[in-house]
C-alpha positions in Angstrom: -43.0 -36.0 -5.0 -44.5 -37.7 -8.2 -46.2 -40.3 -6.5 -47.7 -37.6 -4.3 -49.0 -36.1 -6.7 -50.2 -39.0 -8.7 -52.0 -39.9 -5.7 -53.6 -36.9 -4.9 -54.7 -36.7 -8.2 -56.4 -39.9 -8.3 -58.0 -39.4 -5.3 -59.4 -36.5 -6.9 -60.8 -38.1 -9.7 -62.4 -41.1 -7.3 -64.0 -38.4 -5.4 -65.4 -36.7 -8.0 -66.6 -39.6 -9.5 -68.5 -40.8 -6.8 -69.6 -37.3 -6.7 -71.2 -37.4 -10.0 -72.9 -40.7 -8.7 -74.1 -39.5 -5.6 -77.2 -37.0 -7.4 -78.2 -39.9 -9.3 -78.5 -42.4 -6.5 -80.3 -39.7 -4.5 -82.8 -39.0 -7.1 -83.5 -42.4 -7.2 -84.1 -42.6 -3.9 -86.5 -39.6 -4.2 -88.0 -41.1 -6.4 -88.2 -44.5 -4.6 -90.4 -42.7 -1.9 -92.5 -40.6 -3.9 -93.6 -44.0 -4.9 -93.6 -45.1 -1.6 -96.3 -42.8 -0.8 -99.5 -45.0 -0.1 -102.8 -43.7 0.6 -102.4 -44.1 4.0 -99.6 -41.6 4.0 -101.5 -39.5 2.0 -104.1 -39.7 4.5 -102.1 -39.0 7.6 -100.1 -36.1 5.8 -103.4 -34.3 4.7 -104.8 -35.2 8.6 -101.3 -33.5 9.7 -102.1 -30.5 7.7 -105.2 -29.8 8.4 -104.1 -30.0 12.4 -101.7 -27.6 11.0 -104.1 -25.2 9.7 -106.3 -25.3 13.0 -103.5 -24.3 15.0 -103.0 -21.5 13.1 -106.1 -20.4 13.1 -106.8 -20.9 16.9 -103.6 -18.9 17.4 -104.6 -16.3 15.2 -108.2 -16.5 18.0 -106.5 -16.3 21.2 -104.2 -13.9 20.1 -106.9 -11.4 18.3 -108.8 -12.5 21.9 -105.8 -11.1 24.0 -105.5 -8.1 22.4 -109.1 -7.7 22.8 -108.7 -8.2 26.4 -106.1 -5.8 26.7 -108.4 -2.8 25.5 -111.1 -3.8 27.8 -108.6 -3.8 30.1 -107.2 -0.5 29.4 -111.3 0.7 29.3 -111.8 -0.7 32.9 -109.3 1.2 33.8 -109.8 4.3 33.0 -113.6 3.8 33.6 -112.6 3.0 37.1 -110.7 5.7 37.5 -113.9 8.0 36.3 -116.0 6.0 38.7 -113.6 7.0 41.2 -113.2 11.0 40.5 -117.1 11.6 40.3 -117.4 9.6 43.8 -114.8 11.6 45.3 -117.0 15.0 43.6 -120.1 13.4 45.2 -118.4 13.1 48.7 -116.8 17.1 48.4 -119.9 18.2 47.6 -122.0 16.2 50.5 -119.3 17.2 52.9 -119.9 20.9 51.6 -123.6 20.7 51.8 -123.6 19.1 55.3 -120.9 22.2 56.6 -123.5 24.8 54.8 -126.5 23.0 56.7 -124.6 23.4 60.0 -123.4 27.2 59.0 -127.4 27.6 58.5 -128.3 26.6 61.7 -125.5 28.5 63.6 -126.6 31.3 61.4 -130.5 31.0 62.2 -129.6 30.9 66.2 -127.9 34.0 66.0 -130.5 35.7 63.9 -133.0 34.7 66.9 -130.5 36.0 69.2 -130.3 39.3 67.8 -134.0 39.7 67.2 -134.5 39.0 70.9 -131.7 41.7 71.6 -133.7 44.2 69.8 -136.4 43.4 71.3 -135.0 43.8 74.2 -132.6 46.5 73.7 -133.7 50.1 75.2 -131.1 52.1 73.3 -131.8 53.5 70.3 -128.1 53.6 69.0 -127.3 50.0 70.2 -130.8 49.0 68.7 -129.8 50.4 65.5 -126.6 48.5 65.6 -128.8 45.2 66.0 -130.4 46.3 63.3 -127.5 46.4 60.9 -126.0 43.4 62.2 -129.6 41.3 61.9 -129.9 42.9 58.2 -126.5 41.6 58.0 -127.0 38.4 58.9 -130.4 37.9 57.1 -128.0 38.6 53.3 -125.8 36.1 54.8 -128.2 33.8 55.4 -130.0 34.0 52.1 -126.4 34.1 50.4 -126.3 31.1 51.8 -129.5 29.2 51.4 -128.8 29.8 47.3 -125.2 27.8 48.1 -127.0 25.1 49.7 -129.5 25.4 46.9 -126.9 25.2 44.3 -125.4 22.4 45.6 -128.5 20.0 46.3 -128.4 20.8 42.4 -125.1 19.4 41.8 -125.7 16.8 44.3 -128.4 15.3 42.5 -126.5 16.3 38.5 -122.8 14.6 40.2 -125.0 11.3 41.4 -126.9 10.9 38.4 -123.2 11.0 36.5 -122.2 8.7 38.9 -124.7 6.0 38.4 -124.3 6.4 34.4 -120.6 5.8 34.6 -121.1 3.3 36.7 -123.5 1.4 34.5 -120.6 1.8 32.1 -118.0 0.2 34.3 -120.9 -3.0 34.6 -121.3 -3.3 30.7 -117.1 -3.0 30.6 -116.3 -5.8 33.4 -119.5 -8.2 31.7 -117.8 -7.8 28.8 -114.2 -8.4 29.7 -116.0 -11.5 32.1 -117.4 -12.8 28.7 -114.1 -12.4 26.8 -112.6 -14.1 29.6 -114.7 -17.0 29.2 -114.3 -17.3 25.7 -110.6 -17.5 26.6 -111.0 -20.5 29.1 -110.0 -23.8 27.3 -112.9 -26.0 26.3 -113.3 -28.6 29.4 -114.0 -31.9 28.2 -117.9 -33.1 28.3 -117.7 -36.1 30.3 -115.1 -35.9 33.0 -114.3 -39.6 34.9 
């Protein structure tokens, strides 16, 4: 059990000796490059930072670039979808223009029907009923002529909105194109 110990114990002491050593021998080594460094190395190192340092900052680009792109992307979109909404109000309001032109014209035949049937007409009672009914039909008619009126109006109002926010949607997609470019990787000048 002694000699265990004794030898445990001078293993001990021969490790932690060449513990002791070991900072010293490194530090010397340190050292030993530090003075190694030529020039040259110098050189390259400072090359390899400064590559460094332009990755960053091209990184730093394309990502600022991205998240550029992403809001003009989120622009387009919901300038598309305004594009699309004041198209769809352009085609209602043609479609109800184009049902109030043919509701006019049914409208302006009867009215020459019932002006005939007055005309016509030998009773005074069923004449009188004309009457009303042509009266009738002449409020209707103007009723309606102010309609159509009012919609010509918006017509012309919902296409000029349309063109606007379409020129918007153009400036958005030249922009996002440019962007997009600016992206692309720079080809190489002369290409074999």
């Amino acid at each position: 059990m002694r000699l265990l110990k004794r030898s445990t114990l001078y293993c001990l002491l021969c490790f932690s000796f060449l513990w002791l050593l070991s900072p010293g021998a490194l530090r010397a080594q340190s050292s030993n490059r530090v003075a190694e460094t030529t020039p040259e190395n110098q050189q390259v190192l400072q090359a390899l930072l400064s590559e460094v340092r332009q990755l960053r900052l091209t990184l730093q680009r394309t990502n600022l670039s991205a998240f550029r792109a992403q809001i003009m992307i989120e622009r387009l979109r919901m300038q598309q979808e305004r594009v699309d909404r004041i198209t769809r109000q352009v085609e209602e309001n043609q479609n109800e223009l184009t049902g109030s032109a043919i509701s006019q014209s049914q409208l302006t035949e009867r009215g020459k029907e019932l002006e005939s049937q007055m005309k016509l007409e030998q009773d005074a009672g069923r004449r009188t009923q004309l009457d009303a009914q042509y009266k009738e039909l002449k409020y209707i008619m103007e009723q309606q002529t102010e309609r159509e009126t009012q919609l010509r109006a918006r017509q012309t109002q919902l296409t000029s909105q349309a063109q606007a926010e379409r020129v918007k949607l153009d400036e958005i997609e030249s922009r996002l194109e440019a962007l997009e470019r600016e992206l692309e990787p720079q080809q190489p000048a002369n290409k074999p």
